[in-house]
C-alpha positions in Angstrom: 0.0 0.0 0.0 2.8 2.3 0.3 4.8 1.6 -3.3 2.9 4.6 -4.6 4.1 6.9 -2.3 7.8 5.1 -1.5 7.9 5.4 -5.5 7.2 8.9 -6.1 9.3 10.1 -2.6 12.1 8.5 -4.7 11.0 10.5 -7.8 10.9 13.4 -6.4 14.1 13.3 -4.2 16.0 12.2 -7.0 14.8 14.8 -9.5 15.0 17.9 -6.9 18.7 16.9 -5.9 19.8 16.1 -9.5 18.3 19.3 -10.1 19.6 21.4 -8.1 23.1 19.7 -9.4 22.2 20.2 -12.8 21.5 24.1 -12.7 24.8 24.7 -10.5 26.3 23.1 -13.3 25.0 25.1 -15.9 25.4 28.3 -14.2 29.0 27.8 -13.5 29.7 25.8 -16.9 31.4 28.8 -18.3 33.9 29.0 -15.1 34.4 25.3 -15.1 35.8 24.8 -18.3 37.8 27.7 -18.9 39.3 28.2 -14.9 38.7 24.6 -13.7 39.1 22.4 -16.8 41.2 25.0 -18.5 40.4 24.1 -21.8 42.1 26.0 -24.5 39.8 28.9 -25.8 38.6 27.5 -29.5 37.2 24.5 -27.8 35.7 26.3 -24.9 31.3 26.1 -26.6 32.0 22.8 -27.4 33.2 22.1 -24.1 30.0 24.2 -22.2 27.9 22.5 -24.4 29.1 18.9 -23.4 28.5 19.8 -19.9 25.1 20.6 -20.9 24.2 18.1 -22.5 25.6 16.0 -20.0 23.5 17.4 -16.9 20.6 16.6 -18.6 21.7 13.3 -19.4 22.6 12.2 -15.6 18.7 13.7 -14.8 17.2 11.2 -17.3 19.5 9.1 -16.1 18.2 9.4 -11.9 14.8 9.1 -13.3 15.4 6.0 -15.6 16.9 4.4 -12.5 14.3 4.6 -10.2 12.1 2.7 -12.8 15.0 -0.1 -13.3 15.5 -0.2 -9.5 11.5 -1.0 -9.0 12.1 -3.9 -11.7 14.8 -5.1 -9.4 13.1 -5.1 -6.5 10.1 -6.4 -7.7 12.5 -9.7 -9.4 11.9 -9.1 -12.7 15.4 -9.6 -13.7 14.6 -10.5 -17.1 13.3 -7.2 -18.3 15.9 -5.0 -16.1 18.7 -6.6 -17.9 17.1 -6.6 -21.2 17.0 -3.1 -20.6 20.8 -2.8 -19.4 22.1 -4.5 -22.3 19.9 -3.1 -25.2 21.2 0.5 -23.9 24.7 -0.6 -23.6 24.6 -2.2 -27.2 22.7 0.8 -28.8 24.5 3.6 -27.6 27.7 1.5 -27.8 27.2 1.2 -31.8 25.9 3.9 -32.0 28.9 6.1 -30.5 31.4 3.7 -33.1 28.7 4.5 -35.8 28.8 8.4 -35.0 32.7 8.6 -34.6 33.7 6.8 -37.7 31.7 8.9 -39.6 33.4 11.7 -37.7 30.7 13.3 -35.7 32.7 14.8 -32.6 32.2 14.4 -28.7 28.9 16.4 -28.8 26.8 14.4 -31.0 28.1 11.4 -29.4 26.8 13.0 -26.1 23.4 14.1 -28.0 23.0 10.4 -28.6 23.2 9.1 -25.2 21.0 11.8 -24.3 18.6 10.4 -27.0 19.6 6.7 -25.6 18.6 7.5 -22.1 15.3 9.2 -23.0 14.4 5.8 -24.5 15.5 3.9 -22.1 13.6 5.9 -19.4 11.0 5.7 -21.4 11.5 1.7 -21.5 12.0 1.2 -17.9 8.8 3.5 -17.2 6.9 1.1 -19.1 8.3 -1.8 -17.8 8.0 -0.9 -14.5 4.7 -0.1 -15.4 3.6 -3.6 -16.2 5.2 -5.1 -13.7 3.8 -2.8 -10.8 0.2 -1.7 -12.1 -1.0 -0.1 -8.9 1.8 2.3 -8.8 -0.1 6.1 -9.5 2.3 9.0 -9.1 1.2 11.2 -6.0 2.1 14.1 -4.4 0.8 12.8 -0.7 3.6 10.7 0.5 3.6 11.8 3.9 6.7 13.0 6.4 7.9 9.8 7.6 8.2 7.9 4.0 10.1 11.0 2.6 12.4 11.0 5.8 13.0 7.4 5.1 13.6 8.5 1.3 15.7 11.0 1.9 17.9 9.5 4.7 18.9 6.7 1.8 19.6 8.9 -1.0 21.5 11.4 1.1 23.6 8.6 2.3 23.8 7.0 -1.7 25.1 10.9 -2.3 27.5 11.2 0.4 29.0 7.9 -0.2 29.3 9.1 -4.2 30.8 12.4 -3.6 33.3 10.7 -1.0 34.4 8.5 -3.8 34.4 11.4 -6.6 37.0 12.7 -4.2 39.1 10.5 -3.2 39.1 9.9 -6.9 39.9 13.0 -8.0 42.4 13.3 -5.4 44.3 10.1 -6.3 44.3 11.2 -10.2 45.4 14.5 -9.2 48.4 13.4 -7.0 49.3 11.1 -9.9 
């Protein structure tokens, strides 16, 4: 009885922190790539637009997940890996197809932009089928968000601790 709102706590956590990420990133793109990245100056829009693009790929991305992550918990292996490896395999090819005939880094990140949409789409539907009394809602109530929100605070902190020690050990290297 509580799927719908456990579901759509995690939808809405996940697309208000992504978010908030995504619109930090585009407002300091700009500063990023030429002070942080320090990428020479004629590759500097091609660089703002990757990060673009990518932002908006992670937020499909969050959303796709929760979708796949219901198919998991639910068992339904089958269709969550059928999913996994027909997105793998498409944007795979699809990236070899686009560079050899010498599209550049943002049409390959245009196209899995265009592969995650689909796949969203997909695991939507999937998810769907497999859980038809899920109903998006706005009423999850205090203590289901808490519970929510405790998780995917501690999914974040554990990611952004490993971001840095990553970039810390490529840095010292």
């Amino acid at each position: 009885e509580k799927i719908s709102a456990v579901v759509s706590g995690t939808l809405i956590f996940g697309f208000g922190t992504t978010l908030a990420g995504l619109l930090v990133t585009i407002f300091l793109a700009r500063f990023i790539v030429e002070r942080v990245l320090f990428i020479e100056a004629r590759l500097q829009d091609e660089a703002v637009t990757g990060l673009y693009l990518a932002s908006a790929t992670i937020l499909t991305i969050v959303i796709g997940q929760v979708f796949q992550l219901v198919l998991q918990g639910l068992h339904r292996f089958d269709r969550f890996l059928l999913l996994a490896n027909l997105s793998t395999v498409s944007f795979s090819l699809g990236s070899i197809a686009l560079v050899m005939l010498g599209y550049g880094v943002v049409a390959i990140l245009w196209w899995n932009l265009a592969t995650w949409l689909i796949v969203c789409a997909a695991s939507y539907i999937a998810a769907k089928r497999a859980l038809p009394e899920f109903r998006f809602t706005l009423n999850i109530g205090s203590e289901t968000f808490r519970l929510v929100a405790s998780y995917g605070l501690s999914l974040m902190a554990y990611q952004l601790f490993g971001n840095v020690l990553l970039l810390f050990e490529r840095g010292w290297i």
